[in-house]
C-alpha positions as CSV (number, residue, x, y, z in Angstrom):
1,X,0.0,0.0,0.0
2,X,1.1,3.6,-0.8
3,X,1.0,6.6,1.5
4,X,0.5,9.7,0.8
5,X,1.8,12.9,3.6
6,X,0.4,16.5,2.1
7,X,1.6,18.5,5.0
8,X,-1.2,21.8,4.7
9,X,-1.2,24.9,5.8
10,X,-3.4,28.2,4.1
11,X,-3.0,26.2,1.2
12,X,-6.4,26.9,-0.3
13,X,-5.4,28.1,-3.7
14,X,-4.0,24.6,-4.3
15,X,-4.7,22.1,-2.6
16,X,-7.7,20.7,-4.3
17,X,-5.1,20.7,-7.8
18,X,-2.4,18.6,-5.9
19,X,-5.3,16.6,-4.4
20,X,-6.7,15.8,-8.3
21,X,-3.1,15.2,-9.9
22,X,-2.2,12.8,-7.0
23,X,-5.5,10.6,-7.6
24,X,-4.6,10.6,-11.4
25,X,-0.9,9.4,-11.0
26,X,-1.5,6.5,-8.1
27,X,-5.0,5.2,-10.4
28,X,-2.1,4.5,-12.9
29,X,0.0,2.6,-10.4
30,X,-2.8,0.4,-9.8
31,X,-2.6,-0.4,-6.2
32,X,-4.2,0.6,-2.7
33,X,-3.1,3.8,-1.7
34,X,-4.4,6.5,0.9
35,X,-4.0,9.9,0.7
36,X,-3.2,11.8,4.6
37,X,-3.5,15.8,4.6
38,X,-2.5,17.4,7.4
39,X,-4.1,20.9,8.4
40,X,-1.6,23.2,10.6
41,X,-4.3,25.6,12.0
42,X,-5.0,27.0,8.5
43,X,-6.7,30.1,8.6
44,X,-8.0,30.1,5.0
45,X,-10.4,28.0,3.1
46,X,-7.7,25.0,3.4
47,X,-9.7,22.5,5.8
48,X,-13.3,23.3,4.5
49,X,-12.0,22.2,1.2
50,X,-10.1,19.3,2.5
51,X,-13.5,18.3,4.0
52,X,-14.8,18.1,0.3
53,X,-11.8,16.2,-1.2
54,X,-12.6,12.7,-1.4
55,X,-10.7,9.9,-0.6
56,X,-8.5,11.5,1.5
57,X,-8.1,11.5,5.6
58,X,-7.5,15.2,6.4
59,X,-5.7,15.3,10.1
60,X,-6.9,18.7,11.6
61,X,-4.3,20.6,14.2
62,X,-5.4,22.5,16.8
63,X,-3.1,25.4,15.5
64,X,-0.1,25.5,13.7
65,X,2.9,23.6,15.4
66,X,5.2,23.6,12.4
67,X,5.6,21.7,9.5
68,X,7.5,19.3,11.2
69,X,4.1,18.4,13.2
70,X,2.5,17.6,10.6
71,X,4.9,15.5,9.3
72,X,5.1,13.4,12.3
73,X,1.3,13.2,12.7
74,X,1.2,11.9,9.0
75,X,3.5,9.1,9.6
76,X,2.0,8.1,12.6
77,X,-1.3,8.0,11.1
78,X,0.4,6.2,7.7
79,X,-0.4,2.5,7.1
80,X,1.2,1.9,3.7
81,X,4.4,0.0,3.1
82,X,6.0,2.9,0.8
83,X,5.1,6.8,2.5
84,X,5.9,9.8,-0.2
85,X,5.7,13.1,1.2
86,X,4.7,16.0,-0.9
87,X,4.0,19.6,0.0
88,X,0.5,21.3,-0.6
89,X,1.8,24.1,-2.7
90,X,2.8,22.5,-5.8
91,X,6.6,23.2,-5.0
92,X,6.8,19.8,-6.7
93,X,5.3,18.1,-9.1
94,X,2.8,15.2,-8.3
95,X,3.6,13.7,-11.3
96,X,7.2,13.2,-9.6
97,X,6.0,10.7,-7.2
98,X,6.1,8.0,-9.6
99,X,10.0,7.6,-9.9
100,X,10.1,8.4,-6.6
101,X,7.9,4.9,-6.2
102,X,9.9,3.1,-8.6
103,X,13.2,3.7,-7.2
104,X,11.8,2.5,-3.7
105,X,10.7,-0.5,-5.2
106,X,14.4,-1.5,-6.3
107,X,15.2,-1.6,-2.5
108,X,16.1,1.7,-1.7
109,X,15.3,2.7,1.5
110,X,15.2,6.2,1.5
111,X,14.5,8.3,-1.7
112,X,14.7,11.7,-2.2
113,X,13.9,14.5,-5.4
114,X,16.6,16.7,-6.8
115,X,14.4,19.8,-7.9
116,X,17.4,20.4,-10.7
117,X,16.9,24.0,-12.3
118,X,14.6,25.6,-9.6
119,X,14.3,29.4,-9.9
120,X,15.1,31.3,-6.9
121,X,17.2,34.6,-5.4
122,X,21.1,33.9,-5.5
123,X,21.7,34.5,-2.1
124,X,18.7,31.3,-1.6
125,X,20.6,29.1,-3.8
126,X,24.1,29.8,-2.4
127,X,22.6,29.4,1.3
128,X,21.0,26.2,0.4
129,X,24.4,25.1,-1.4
130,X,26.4,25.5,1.5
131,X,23.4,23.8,3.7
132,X,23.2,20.7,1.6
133,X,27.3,20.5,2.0
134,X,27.3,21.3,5.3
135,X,24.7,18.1,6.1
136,X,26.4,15.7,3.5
137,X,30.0,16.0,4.9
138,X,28.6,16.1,9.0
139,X,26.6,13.3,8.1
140,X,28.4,11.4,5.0
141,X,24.7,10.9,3.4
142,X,25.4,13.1,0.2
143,X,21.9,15.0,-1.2
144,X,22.0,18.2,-3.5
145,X,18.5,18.8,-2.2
146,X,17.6,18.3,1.6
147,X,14.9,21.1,1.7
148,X,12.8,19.2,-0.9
149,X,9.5,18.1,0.1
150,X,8.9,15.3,-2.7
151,X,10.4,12.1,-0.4
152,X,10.0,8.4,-0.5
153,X,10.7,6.1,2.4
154,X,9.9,2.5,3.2
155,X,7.8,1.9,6.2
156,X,10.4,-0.1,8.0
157,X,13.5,2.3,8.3
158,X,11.3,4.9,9.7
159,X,8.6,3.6,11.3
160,X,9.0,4.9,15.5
161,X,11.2,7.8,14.4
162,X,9.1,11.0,16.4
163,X,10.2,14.4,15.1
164,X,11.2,17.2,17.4
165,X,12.4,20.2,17.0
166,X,12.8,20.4,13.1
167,X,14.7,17.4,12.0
168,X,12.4,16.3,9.3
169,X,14.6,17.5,7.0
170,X,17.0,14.9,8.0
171,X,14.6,12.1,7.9
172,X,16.8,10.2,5.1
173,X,19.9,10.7,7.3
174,X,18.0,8.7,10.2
175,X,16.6,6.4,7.6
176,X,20.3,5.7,6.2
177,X,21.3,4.9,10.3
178,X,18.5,2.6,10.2
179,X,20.8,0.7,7.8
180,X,18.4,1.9,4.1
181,X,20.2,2.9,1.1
182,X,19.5,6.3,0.4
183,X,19.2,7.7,-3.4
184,X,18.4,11.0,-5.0
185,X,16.9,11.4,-8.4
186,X,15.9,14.6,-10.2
187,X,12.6,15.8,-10.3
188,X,10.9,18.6,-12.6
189,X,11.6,22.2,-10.9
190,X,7.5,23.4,-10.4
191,X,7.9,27.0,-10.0
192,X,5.0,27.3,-7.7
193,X,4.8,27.2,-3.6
194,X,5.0,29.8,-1.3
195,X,8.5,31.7,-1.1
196,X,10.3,30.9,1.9
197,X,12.4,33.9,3.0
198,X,15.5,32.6,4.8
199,X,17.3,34.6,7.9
200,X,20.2,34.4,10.0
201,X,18.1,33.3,12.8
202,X,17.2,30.3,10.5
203,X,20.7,29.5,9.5
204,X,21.0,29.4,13.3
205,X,18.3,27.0,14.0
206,X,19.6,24.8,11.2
207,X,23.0,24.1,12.8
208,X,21.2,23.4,16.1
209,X,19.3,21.3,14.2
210,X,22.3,19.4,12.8
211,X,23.6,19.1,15.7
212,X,20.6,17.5,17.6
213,X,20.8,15.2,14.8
214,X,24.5,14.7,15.3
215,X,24.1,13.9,18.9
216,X,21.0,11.1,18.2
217,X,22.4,9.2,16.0
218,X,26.0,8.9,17.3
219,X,25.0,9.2,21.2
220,X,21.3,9.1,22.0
221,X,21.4,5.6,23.2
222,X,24.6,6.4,25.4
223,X,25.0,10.2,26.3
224,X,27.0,9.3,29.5
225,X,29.7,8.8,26.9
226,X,29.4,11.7,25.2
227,X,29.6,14.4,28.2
228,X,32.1,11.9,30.1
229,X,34.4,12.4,27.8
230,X,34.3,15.8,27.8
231,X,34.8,15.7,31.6
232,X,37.1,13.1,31.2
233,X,39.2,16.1,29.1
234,X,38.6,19.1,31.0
235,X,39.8,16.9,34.4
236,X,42.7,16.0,32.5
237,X,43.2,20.2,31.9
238,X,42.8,20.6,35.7
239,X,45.0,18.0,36.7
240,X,47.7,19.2,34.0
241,X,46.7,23.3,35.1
242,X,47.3,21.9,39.2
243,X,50.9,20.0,38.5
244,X,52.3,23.5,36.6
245,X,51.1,25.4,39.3
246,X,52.8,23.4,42.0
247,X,56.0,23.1,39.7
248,X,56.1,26.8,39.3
249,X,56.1,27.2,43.1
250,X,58.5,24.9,43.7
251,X,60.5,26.5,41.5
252,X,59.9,30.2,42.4
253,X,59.2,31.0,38.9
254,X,56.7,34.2,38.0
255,X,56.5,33.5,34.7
256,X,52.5,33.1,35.2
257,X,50.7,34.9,37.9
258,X,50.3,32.9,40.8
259,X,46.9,32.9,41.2
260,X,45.8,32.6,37.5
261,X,46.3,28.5,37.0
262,X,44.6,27.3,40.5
263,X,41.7,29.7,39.3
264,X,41.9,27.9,35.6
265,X,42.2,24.4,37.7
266,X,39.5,25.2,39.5
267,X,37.6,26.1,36.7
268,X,38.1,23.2,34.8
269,X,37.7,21.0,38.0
270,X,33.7,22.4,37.9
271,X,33.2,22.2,34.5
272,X,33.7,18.6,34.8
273,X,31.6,17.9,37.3
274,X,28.9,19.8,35.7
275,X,29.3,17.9,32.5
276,X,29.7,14.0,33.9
277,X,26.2,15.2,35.8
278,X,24.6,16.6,32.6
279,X,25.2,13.3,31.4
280,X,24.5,11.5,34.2
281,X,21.1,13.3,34.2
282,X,20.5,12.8,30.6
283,X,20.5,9.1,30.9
284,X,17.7,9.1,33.3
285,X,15.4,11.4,31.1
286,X,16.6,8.9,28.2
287,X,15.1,6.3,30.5
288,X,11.7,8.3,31.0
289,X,11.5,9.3,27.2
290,X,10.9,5.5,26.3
291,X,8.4,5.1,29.1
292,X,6.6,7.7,27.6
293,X,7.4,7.5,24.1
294,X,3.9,8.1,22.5
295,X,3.6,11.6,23.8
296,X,3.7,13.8,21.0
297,X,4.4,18.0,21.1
298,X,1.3,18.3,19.1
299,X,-2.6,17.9,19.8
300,X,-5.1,16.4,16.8
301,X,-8.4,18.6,16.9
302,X,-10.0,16.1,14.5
303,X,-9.6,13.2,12.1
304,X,-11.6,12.8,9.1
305,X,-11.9,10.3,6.3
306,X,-13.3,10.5,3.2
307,X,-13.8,7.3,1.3
């Protein structure tokens, strides 16, 4: 079975077009599909019109929690073997999610469109550049296109995954941990979809992002290592910062003031307890995160499906 994740939001003007195309590429697949849209608080005319679209199971929001919300709420609500994500706004074809089904069907795990020739400002296309390189050499899973919505996964390398934060956009990146081969193909550059305008407060967010992302999939299951070793190294500096000191008394030497290293020592000496705690701690919350793993940052006002 195919799924289908429309993430929505004031989406009115299209919607029902990417709705229509969709239903004429799977017909020519020829096998069960559903189609999931997710409403993230709209304020136009998006969920009255999803109400009218039929078959499709529009997941309402209570108010808009992000893209990355919806997302999440789509795959959770998913039951098809193969899930394609596509944005509302006809930034990408429909017709695209063909290949995009075809190359999941050779094994791939993980499939994602290359919108080659998309139009754009130059300072968007040299920020998404570097972004792209940035995330293939931190992560060694190599895309020209992260940002594009048109994805395919198989239900088995993702299925659990919950999205915080904003780390959808690395979905492929967790898939390829999850042991999927990961491909790109390109995909026909619509030239529709809202303009996204991009800040330094977003380039911000993105590397904390990345580096979230770094941190759970080399140390989520074992944090404790992570910040032990750092106060593993920052002991070592106080230990190193204590023996110079009591060398440079022994041998009367002013070369450094005689206050400065204990201080530094001393320093150093709380900064590794502080991190061996902060990993201690985070273990425990790791603990209490799979207890309570089916709490989601998000509340569904209202499921409906249209057969």
């Amino acid at each position: 079975m195919i799924s289908i994740i429309i993430p929505v939001f004031n989406s009115a003007k299209t919607i029902r077009e990417v709705h229509h195309r969709l239903i004429g590429v799977l017909k020519v697949c020829g096998e069960p599909y559903e189609i999931i849209a997710v409403d993230n608080g709209s304020t136009d005319e998006s969920r009255k019109i999803l109400q009218s679209l039929s078959p499709v199971t529009a997941v309402l929001l209570s108010k808009n929690f992000g893209e990355n919300a919806a997302l999440d709420a789509g795959f959770k609500m998913a039951i098809g073997d193969f899930i394609i994500t596509i944005d509302g706004e006809l930034a990408c074809n429909p017709e695209d999610v063909l290949p995009v089904l075809k190359k999941l069907k050779e094994g791939f795990g993980a499939v994602s469109g290359w919108r080659k020739g998309r139009q754009g400002s130059l300072y968007a296309r040299i920020l998404s550049s570097i972004a792209n390189a940035i995330i293939s050499a931190s992560t060694h899973v190599r895309l020209n296109d992260y940002s594009s919505s048109l994805k395919g996964y198989r239900r088995e390398f993702i299925d659990g995954i919950q999205l915080l934060g904003n780390t959808s956009l690395f979905m492929p990146i967790f898939a390829s941990d999850r042991g999927a081969r990961v491909a790109e193909i390109p995909i026909s550059a619509s030239h529709g979809g809202r303009i996204r305008r991009r800040s330094v407060s977003d380039a911000l967010c993105f590397l904390f992002d990345l580096v979230s992302v770094k941190f759970l999939l080399n140390y989520f299951s074992r944090p404790l290592r992570f910040f032990g070793s750092w106060a593993v190294f920052f002991g070592g500096l106080a230990v190193g910062a204590a023996i110079i000191s009591i060398a440079l008394k022994i041998l009367h030497s002013t070369v450094i003031h005689p206050v400065l290293l204990p201080l530094v020592g001393v320093m150093f000496v709380i900064l590794s307890i502080i991190l061996f705690m902060l990993g201690f701690v985070t273990e425990i919350l790791l603990r209490i995160y799979y207890e309570r793993k089916d709490n989601a940052p998000y509340l569904i006002y209202e499921v409906l499906k249209n057969k």
